[in-house]
C-alpha positions as CSV (number, residue, x, y, z in Angstrom):
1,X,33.3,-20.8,137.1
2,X,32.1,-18.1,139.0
3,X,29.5,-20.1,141.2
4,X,32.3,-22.5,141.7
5,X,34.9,-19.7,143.1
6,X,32.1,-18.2,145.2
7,X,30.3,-21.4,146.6
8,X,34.0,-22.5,147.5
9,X,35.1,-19.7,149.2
10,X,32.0,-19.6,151.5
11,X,32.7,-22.8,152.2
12,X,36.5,-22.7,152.7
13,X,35.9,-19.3,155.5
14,X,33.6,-21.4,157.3
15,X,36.4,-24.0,156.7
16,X,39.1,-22.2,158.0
17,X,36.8,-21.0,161.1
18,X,36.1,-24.5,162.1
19,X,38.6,-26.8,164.2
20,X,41.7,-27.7,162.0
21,X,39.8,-31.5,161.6
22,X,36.9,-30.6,160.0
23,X,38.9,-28.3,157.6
24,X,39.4,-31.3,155.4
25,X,35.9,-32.5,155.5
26,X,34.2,-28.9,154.8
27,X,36.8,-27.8,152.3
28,X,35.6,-30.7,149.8
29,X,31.9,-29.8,150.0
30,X,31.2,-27.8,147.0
31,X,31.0,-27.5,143.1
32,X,33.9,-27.1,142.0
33,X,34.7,-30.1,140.5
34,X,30.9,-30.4,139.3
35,X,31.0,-27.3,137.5
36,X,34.4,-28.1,136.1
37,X,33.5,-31.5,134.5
38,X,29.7,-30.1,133.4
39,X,32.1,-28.0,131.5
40,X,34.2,-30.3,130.0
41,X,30.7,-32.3,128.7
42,X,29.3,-29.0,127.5
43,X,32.1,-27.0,125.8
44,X,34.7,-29.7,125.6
45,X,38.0,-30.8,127.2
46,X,39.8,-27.0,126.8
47,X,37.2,-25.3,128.6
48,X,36.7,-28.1,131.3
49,X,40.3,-28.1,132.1
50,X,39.8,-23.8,132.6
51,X,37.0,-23.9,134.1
52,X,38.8,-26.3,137.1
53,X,42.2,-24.3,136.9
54,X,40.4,-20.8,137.2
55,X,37.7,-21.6,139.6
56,X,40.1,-23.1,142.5
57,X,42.8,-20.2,141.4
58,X,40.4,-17.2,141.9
59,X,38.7,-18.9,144.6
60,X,42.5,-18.8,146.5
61,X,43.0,-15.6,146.3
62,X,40.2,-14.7,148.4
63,X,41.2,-17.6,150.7
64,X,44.8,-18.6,151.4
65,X,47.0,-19.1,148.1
66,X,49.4,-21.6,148.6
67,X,52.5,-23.5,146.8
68,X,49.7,-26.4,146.1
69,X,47.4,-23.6,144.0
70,X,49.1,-24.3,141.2
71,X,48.5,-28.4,141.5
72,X,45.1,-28.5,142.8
73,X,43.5,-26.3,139.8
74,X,45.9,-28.5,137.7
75,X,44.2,-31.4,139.3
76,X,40.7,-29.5,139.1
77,X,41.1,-28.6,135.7
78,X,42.0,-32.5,134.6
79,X,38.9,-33.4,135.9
80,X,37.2,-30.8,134.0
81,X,39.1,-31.7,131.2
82,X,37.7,-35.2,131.3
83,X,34.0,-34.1,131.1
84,X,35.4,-33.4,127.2
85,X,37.1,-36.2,126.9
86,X,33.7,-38.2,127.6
87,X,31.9,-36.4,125.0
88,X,34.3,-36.9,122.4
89,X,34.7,-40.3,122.6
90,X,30.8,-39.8,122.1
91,X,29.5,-40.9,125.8
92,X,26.1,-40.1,126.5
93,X,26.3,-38.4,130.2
94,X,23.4,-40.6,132.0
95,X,23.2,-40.7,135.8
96,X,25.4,-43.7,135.7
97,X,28.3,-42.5,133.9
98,X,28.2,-39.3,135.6
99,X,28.2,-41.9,138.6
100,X,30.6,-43.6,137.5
101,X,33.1,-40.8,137.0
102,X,32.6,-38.8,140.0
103,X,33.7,-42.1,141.7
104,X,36.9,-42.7,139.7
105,X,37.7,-39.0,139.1
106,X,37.4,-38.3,142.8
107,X,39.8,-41.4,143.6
108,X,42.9,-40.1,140.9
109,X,42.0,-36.0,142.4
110,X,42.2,-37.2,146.3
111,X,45.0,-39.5,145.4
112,X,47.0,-37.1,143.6
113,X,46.5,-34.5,146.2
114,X,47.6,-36.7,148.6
115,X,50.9,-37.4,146.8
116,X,51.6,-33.4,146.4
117,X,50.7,-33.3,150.1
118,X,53.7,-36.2,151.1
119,X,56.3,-34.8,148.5
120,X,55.8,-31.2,149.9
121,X,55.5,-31.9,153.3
122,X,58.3,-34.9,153.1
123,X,55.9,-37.1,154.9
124,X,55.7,-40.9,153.2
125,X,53.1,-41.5,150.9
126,X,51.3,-44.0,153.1
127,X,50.7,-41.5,155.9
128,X,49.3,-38.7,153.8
129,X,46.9,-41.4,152.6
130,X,45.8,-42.4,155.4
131,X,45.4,-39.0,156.8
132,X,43.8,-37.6,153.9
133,X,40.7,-40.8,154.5
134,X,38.8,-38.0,155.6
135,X,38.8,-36.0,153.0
136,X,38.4,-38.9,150.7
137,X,34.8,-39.9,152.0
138,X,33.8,-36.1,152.3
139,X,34.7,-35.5,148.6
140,X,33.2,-39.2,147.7
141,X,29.8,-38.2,149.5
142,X,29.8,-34.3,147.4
143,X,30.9,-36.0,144.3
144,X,28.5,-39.0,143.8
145,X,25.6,-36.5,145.1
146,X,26.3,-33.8,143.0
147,X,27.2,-35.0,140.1
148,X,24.6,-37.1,138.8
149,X,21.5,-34.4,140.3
150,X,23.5,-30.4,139.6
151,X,25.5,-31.9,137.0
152,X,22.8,-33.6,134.6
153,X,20.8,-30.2,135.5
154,X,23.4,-28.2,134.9
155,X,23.9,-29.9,131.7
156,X,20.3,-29.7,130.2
157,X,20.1,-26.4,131.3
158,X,23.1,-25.5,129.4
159,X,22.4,-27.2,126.2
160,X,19.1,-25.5,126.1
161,X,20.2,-22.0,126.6
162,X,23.4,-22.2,124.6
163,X,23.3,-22.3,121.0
164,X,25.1,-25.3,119.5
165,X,27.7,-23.3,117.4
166,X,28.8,-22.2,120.5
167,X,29.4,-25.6,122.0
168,X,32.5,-27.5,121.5
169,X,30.6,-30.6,120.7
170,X,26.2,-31.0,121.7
171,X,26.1,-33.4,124.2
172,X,23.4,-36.1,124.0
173,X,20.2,-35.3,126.2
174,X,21.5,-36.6,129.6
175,X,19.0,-39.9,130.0
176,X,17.6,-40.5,133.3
């Protein structure tokens, strides 16, 4: 959670230094969702679902806390939450499922943000869509990347230096 907060507040002051159209890109580039869902798969869905809420909520208040705090580490911690889910339904968390979810997991996250955005801001749903295409493809690129290479590390890594008791659940040995 820690590496999360920190990595994202680096990256959100050199966000909020940049011009306000890069903001969107930058401001997805990081671990957070990573860590949160290598979480999830480790410890289970409970500690997932922290993991996401605490690292964007810390990393805030170093940033600029918001009304949309409380939804986007809701959002976070889902997909956090979802790394458990996985490994209880006994799904062994290969380079393709991890794929695979980044993909689908970032499409519901940018989606739902984008709804929060048009019901705060009163703008239709359409238009924060569209302008949140952006910020789609940026969190796409950091997802499908970082998933399947930090997150399968992150996982063995993990799993060798935790004992099981401690785990929720022992993942499978991620395969290749």
């Amino acid at each position: 959670m820690a590496l999360g907060a920190v990595t994202r507040v680096v990256l959100g002051r050199v966000a909020l230094a940049s011009p306000v159209a890069v903001y969107g890109v930058l401001i997805k580039v990081g671990l957070t969702e990573t860590l949160a869902f290598v979480g999830g798969i480790v410890f289970g869905p409970v500690h997932g679902f922290v993991t996401g809420v605490l690292t964007i909520v810390v990393s805030d208040l170093f940033m600029v806390p918001g009304p949309w705090t409380p939804f986007i580490s809701g959002i976070i911690g889902v997909v956090g939450a979802c790394g458990g889910l996985l490994t209880m339904l006994g799904v062994n968390p290969s380079r393709r499922v991890l794929i695979g979810s980044a993909v689908l997991l970032t499409f519901v996250s940018e989606f739902l943000q984008n709804l929060w955005v048009a019901l705060f801001f009163g703008v239709p749903v359409v238009v924060a869509l569209i302008g949140g295409i952006s910020s789609l493809i940026s969190a796409l690129v950091n997802n499908v990347l970082l998933f399947p290479t930090v997150g399968l590390r992150a996982i063995r890594i993990i799993s060798d230096l935790v004992p099981l008791s401690k785990r929720r659940e022992s993942p499978r040995q991620p395969e290749q």
